[in-house]
C-alpha positions as CSV (number, residue, x, y, z in Angstrom):
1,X,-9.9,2.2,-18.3
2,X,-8.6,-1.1,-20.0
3,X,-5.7,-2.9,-18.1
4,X,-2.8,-2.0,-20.0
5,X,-3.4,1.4,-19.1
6,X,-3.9,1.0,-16.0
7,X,-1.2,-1.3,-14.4
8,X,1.3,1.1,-16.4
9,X,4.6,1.6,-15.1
10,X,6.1,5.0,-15.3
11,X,9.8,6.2,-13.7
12,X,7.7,9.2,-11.4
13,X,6.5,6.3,-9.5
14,X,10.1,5.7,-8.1
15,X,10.0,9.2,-7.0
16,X,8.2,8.9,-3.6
17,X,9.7,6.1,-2.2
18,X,13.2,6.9,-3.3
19,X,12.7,10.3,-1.2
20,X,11.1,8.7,1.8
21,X,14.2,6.1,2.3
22,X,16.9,8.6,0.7
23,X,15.7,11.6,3.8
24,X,15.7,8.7,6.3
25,X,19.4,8.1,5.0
26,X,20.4,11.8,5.2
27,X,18.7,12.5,8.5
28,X,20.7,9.5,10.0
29,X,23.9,11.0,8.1
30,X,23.7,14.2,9.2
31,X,22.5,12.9,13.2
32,X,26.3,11.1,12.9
33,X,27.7,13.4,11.3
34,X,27.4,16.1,13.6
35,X,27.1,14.0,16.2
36,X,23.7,14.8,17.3
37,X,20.7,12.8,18.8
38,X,17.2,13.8,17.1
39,X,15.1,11.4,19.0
40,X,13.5,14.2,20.8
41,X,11.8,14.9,17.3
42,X,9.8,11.3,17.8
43,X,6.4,10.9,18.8
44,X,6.1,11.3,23.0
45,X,2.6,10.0,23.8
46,X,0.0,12.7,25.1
47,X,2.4,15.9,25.2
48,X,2.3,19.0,22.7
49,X,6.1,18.9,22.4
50,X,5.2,14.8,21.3
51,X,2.2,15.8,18.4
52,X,5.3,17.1,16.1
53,X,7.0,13.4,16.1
54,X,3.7,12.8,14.1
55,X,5.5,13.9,11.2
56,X,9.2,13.6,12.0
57,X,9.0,10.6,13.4
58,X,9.4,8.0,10.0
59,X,12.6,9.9,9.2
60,X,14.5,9.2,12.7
61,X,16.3,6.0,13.6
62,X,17.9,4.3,16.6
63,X,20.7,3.1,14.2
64,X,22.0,2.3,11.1
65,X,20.6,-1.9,11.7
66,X,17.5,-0.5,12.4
67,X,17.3,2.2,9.6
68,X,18.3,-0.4,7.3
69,X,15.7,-2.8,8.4
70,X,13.4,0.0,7.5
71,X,14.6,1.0,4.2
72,X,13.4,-2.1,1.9
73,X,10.5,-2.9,3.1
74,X,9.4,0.7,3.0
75,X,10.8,1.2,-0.5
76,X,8.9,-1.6,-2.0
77,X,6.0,-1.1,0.1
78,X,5.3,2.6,-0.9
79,X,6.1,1.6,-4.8
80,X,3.6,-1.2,-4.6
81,X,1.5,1.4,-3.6
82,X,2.1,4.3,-6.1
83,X,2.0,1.0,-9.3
84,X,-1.1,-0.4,-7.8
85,X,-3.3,2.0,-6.7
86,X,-1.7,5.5,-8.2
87,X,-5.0,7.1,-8.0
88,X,-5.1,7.3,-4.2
89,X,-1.5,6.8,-3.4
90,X,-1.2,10.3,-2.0
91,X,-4.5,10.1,-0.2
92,X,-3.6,6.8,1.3
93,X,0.2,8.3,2.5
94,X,-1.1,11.6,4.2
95,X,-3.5,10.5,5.9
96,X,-2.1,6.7,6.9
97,X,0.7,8.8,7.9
98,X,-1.0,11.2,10.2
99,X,-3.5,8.6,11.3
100,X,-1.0,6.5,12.1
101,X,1.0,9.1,14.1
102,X,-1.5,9.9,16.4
103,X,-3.2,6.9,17.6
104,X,0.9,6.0,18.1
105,X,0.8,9.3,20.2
106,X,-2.9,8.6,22.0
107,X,-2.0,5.3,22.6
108,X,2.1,4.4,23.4
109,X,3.9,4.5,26.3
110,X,5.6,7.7,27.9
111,X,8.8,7.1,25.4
112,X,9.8,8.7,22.5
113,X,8.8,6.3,19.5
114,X,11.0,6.8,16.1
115,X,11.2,4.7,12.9
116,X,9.7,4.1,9.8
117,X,7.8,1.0,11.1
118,X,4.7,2.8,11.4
119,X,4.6,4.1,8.4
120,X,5.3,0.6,6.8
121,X,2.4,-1.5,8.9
122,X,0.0,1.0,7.7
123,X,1.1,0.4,4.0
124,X,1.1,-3.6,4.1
125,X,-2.1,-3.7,6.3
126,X,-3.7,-1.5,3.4
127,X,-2.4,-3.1,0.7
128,X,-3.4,-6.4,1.8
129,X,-7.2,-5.7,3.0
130,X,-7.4,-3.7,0.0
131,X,-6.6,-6.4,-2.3
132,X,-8.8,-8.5,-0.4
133,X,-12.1,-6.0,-0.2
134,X,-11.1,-5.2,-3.8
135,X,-11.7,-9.0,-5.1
136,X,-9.6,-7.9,-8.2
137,X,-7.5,-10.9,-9.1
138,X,-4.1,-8.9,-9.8
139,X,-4.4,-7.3,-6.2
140,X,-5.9,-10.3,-4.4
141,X,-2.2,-11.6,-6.1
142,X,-0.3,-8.8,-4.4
143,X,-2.2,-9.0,-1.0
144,X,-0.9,-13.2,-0.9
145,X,2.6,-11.6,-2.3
146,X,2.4,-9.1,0.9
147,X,1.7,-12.7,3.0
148,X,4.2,-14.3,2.2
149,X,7.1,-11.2,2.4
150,X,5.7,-9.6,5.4
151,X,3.5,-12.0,7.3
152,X,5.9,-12.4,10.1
153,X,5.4,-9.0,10.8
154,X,2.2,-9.6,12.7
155,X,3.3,-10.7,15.4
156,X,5.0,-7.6,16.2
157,X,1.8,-5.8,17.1
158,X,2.0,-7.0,20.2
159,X,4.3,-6.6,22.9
160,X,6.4,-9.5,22.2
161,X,9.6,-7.7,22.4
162,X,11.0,-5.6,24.4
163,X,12.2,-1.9,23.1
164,X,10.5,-2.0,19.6
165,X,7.2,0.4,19.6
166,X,4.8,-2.2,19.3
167,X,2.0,0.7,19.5
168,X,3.4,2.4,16.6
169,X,2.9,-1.2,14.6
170,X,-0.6,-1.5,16.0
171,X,-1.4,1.9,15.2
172,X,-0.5,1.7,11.3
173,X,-2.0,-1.7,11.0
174,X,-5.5,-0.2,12.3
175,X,-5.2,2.7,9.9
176,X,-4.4,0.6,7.0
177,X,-7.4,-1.5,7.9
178,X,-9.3,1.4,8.0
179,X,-8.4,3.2,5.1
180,X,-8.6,-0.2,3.0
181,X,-12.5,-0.2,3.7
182,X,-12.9,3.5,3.5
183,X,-11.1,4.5,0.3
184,X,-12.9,4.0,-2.8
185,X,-11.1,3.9,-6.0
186,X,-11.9,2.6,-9.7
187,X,-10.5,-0.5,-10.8
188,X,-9.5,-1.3,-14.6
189,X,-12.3,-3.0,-16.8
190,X,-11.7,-6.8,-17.0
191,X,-11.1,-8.0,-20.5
192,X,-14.2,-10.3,-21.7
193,X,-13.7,-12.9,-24.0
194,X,-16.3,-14.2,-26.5
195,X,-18.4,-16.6,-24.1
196,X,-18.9,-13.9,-21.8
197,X,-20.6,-11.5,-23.7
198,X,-24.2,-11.1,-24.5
199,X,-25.0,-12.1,-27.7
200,X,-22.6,-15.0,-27.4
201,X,-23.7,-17.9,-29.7
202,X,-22.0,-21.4,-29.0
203,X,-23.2,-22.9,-32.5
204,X,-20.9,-20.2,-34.2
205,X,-18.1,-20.8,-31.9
206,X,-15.0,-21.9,-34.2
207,X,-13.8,-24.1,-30.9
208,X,-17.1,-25.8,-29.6
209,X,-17.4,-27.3,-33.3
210,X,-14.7,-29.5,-32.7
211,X,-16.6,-30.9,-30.2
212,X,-19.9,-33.4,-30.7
213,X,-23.2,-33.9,-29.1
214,X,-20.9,-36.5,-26.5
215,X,-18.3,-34.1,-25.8
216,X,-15.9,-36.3,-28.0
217,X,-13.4,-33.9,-29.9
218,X,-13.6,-33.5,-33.6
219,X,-9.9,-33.2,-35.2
220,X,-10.7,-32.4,-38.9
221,X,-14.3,-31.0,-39.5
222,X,-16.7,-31.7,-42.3
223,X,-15.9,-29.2,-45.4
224,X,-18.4,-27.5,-46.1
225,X,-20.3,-28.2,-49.8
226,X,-18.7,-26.1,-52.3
227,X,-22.3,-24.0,-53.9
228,X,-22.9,-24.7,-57.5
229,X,-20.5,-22.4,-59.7
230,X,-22.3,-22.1,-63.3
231,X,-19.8,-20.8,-65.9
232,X,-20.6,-18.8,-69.2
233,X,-18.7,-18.6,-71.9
234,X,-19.2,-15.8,-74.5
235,X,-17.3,-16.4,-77.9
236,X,-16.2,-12.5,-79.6
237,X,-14.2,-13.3,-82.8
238,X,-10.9,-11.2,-83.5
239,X,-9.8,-8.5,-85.9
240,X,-9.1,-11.2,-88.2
241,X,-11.7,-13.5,-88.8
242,X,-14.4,-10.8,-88.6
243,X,-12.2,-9.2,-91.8
């Protein structure tokens, strides 16, 4: 697959992000709305009433500051996921997202543990180490681009601060980890330009002749000798003179 067909944008990618922040939204909505407190639907470590928080979990939020916090970097995180690496976007969500959910659940405190945060290590860890295992310069770009945005965030795997679920960020930067050395995926064929091909010959290279045995550049090149050109001329007389 060549480049441009690979790194091809197309509007369904929007789709899966928009949904993820836009049900975050409506479940904080509809938690004010009515008044209501859903917390109970978060992950509670190493309880069977806790293992359904696995998937309710991303969509619940302490309040709107912390829901909003969420909502960008979760946007553009799952979109760089979807552009970059559409063929296992939807393997890479399900099970970052489950994997993610249950070390939070094997491994947190007795507390309920809500937020998108998870969710949104697991898809910076596995972009980044992706980019990085992949070597492929246009996601080795996006891994540095992930740096720079996010780096901050890893401190925040450790218990630096009090009330955040530090073991929900933990848990989704291990499984991002994981799943950035476990999933395979094809990358798009690099474009190879006329000295790296086989039967490359520098002698026949229109740029290298500008260049002598010293290295010293040539502006105007030697014309080449015009062949020999013989002309014949074959005399028919007209209507006329052969009258």
């Amino acid at each position: 697959m060549q480049e441009e067909n690979y790194f091809k944008f197309s509007i369904e990618q929007l789709l899966p992000p928009f949904l993820m922040v836009f049900s975050a939204w409506v479940v904080f909505w509809v938690e004010i709305k009515w008044g209501v407190n859903l917390n109970f639907l978060g992950v509670y470590p190493r309880t069977l009433e806790g293992l359904g928080g696995i998937f309710c979990s991303p969509f619940i939020h302490g309040s709107v500051e912390h829901l909003f916090n969420n909502s960008l970097p979760l946007f553009i995180l799952s979109l760089a996921l979807f552009y970059f690496y559409k063929e296992k976007a939807w393997h890479v969500l399900f099970i970052g997202w489950l994997v993610t959910g249950i070390l939070t659940w094997l491994l947190g405190r007795p507390s309920y543990h809500i937020g998108a945060s998870g969710l949104i290590y697991m898809l910076a860890s596995f972009i980044f180490f992706k980019g990085v295992f992949q070597k492929y310069y246009r996601l080795v770009a996006l891994s540095l681009t992930v740096v720079f945005i996010y780096g901050s965030m890893l401190w925040y795997i450790f218990p630096v601060e009090e009330g955040i679920s530090w073991e929900g960020h933990l848990s989704g930067f291990l499984s991002g980890l994981v799943l950035a050395k476990l999933v395979t995926m094809r990358l798009p064929e690099k474009k190879k330009y006329d000295w790296e091909k086989e039967d490359y010959n520098e002698e026949e290279d229109e740029f290298l002749q500008h260049f002598d045995a010293d290295g010293n550049f040539i502006e105007k090149l030697a014309e080449e000798p015009l062949s020999e050109i013989s002309i014949n001329y074959e005399y028919k007389p007209n209507k006329e003179e052969a009258d």
